[in-house]
Every structure is written in structure tokens, then in C-alpha cells.
C-alpha positions in Angstrom: -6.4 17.2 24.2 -8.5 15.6 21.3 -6.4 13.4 18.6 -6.9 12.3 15.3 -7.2 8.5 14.8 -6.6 7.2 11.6 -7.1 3.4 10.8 -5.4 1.1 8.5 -8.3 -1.2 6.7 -6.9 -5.1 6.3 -6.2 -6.5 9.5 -7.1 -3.4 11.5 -10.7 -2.9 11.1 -11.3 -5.8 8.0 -10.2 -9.4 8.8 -9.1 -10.8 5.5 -10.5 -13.9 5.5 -12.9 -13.5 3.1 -10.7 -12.0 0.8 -8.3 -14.8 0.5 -10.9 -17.2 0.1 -12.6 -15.6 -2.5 -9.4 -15.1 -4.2 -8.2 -18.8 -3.7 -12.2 -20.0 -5.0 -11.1 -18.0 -8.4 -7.5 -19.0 -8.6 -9.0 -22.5 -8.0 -7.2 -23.7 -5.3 -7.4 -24.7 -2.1 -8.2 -21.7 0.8 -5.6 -23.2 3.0 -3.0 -23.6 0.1 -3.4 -19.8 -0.7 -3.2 -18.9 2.9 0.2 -21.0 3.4 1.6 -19.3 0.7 0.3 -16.0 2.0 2.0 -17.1 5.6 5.4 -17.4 3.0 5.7 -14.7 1.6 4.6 -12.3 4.7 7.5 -14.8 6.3 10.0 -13.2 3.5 9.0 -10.0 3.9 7.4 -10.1 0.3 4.5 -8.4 -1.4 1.2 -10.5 -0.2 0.2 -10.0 -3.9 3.6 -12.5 -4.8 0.7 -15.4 -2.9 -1.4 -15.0 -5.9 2.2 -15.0 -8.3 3.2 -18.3 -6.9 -0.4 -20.2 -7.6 -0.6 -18.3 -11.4 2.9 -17.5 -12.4 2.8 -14.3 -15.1 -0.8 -13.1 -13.5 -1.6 -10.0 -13.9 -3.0 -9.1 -10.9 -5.2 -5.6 -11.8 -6.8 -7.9 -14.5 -7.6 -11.0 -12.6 -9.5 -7.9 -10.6 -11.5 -6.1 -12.8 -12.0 -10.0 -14.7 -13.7 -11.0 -10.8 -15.6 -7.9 -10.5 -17.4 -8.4 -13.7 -18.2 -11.9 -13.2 -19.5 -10.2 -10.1 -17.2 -12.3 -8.3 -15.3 -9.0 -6.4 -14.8 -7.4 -3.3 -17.4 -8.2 -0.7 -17.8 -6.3 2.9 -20.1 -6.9 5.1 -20.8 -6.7 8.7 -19.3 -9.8 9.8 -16.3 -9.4 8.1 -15.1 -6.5 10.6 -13.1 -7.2 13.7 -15.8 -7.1 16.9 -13.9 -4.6 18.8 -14.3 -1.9 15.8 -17.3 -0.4 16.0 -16.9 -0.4 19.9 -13.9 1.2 19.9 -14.2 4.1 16.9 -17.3 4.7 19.0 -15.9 5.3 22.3 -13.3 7.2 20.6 -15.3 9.9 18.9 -17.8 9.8 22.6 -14.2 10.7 23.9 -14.1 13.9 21.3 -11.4 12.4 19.1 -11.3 12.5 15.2 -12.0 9.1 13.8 -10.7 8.3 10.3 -10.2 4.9 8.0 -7.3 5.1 5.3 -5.6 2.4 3.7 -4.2 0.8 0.9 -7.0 -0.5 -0.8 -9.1 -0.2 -3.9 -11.6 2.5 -4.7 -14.6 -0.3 -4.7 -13.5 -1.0 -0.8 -13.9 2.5 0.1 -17.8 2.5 -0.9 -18.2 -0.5 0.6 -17.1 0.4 3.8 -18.7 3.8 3.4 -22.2 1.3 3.1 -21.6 0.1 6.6 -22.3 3.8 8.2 -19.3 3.0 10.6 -19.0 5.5 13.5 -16.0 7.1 11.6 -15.6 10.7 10.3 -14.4 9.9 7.0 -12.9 6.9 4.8 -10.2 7.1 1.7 -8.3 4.4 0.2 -5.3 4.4 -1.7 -7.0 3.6 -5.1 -8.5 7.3 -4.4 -5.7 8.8 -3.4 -3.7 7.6 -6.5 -0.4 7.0 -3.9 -0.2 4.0 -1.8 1.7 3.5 1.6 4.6 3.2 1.7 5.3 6.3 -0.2 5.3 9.0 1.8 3.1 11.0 -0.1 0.2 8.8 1.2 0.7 10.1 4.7 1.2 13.7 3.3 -2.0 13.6 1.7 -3.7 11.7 5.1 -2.2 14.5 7.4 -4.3 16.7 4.5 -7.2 14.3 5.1 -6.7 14.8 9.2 -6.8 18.2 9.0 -4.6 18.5 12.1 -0.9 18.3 13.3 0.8 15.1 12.5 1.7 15.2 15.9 -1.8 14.7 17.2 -2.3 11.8 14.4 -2.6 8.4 15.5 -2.2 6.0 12.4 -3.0 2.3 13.6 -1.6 -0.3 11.9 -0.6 -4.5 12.1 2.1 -3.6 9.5 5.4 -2.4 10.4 7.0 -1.8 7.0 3.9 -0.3 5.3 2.6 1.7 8.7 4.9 1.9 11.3 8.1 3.2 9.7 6.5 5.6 7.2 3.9 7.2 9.7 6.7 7.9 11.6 9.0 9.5 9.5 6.0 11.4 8.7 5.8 13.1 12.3 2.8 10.8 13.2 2.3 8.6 16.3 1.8 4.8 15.8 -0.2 1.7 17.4 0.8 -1.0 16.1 -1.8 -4.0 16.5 -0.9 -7.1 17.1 -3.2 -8.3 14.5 -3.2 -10.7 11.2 0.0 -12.6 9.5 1.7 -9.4 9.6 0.8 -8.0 13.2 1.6 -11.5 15.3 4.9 -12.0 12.7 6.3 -9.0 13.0 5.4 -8.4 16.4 9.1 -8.3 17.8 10.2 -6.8 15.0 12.5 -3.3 16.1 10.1 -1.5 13.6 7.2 -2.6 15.2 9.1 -1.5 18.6 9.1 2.1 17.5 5.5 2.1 17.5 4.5 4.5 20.1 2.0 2.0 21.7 1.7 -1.4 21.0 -1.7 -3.0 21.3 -3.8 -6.2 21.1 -7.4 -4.5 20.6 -8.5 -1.5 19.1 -10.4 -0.9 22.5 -7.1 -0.4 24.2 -7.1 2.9 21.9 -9.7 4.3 24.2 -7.0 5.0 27.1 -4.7 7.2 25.0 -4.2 10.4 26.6 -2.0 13.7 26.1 
């Protein structure tokens, strides 16, 4: 029988690389400074956002955003930022008659830019859309909406057990949780990230899902 797969964005599909670094070029730091302090407050359990609080103390985050996206200094996705086994894998997934589906939290302007690279999906929302961001569970009320289908024939894949794991499953939804980014390798062992109903290392594994 057919699922529904539904893909998280950073560290699922989107490697974040870029998006540090850009964000450490207009904080004007060091990349690997940011990213330590990105590794420390993942370590804690923190907000990643609390990174860009410890380099600027009192930022306000939204504004630093909409102040890079008018020096045209924003969000930027392109090909290469995307993991190589995505476009393989949503692929083989919809050859196999499954639903393919990106949601996340992330910003209205990410959505259109991943809508740009005609990914082999059968639709994309983000959080800034949505107006509700995980971990509420509203977010996975309104992507069981977005699905179309029973949450029990939902597969959410995440790297993040607080933000994906836990809520999709209180939600009646089946988890993979990827072993993927700060979050995915930290939290790996993590009992949350043990409830996951498969635990994976590339999205390609998704392919052998059955029943």
C-alpha cells in the first residue's frame, strides 16, 4: 500500500552550510566560530537561533533577516546545496507510487526557492506559510491536511528528535529519523530518536519501506 512521505527541509533535503556561512559573513565572524557555537547550543538542547544570540547579544533575529534580504544578502538555494541522495530518492519514491511531500520550519522565501528547483516532489510548504511552526502540534495537523491521507500512512522524515520525532508521533504519524546534521549524529542515541519507527542514514534507504 502507497504512503505519504513528507520531508523535513534543513538537514534532510538542504545541507546547511551555506546558511551558516552566510549568516556568520553578515554577523562578521568567523564560519567556524558560528558553527562551534551552533555545535553548543544543539549540545544544550537550545534554539540554533541562540548561535546568532551569543555572537550579537540583544539581536533581533526577524530584523537581521529582512535587513540581509534587502541588502540582497538572503536566503540562497541552489542545486548544490541539496544532499545527493535527494533527488534519487523522492524519485524512486514517487516511481514506487508513493506521495512525495517537503514541509518544514522554514521561511516563506525558502519555500519558492525550493519550488525553483522543480524537485520530484508533489508539493512544498514551510512553516512561514503555514503561520505554525513544529513543534506545535498544529503544524502536523495542518500537514496531515496538506497529505491528504491517514496519519497512519504518513511518513515525516526528520534529523531532529525534539522538533520531528516526538511531535509527528504524538500526531499518529510514522517517523525516520536521519542520521543527518549536528542534530541527527548528536541526538542519534537519544530515546526520542529511538521511537522513530525506522532509523536511517540515507534518504535512499526510504525506498525499502513497505506495509
Amino acid at each position: 500500500m502507497s504512503k505519504t512521505f513528507v520531508f523535513d527541509v534543513g538537514e534532510t533535503i538542504v545541507c546547511d552550510d551555506r546558511y551558516w556561512a552566510s549568516w556568520a559573513d553578515w554577523l562578521d565572524v568567523p564560519t567556524h566560530t558560528l558553527s562551534a557555537l551552533v555545535g553548543a547550543v544543539v549540545a544544550q538542547g537550545r534554539d540554533n537561533a541562540d548561535a546568532l544570540r551569543l555572537v550579537r547579544p540583544g539581536i533581533d533575529v526577524g530584523a537581521e533577516y529582512a535587513a540581509r534580504e534587502a541588502a540582497g544578502r538572503g536566503e540562497h538555494i541552489e542545486e548544490a546545496d541539496l544532499y545527493p541522495d535527494v533527488r534519487p530518492a523522492l524519485a524512486a519514491l514517487r516511481a514506487a507510487g508513493h506521495g512525495v511531500l517537503i514541509a518544514g520550519n522554514q521561511t516563506r522565501r525558502v519555500a519558492e526557492l525550493l519550488r525553483a528547483l522543480a524537485l520530484p516532489a508533489d508539493g512544498i510548504a514551510t512553516s512561514g506559510e503555514w503561520g505554525v511552526a513544529k513543534p506545535d502540534p498544529a503544524f502536523f495537523a495542518r500537514l496531515v491536511e496538506f497529505a491528504g491521507a491517514p496519519p497512519r500512512r504518513i511518513v515525516y522524515v526528520g534529523d531532529h528528535p525534539a522538533n520531528d520525532v516526538i511531535p509527528a508521533k504524538a500526531a499518529g504519524l510514522c517517523v525516520a529519523h536521519i542520521r543527518r546534521g549536528p542534530w541527527g549524529y548528536l541526538w542519534a542515541d537519544d530515546p526520542a530518536a529511538a521511537a522513530a519507527d525506522w532509523r536511517i542514514t540515507s534518504l535512499e534507504e526510504l525506498v525499502g519501506i513497505t506495509g
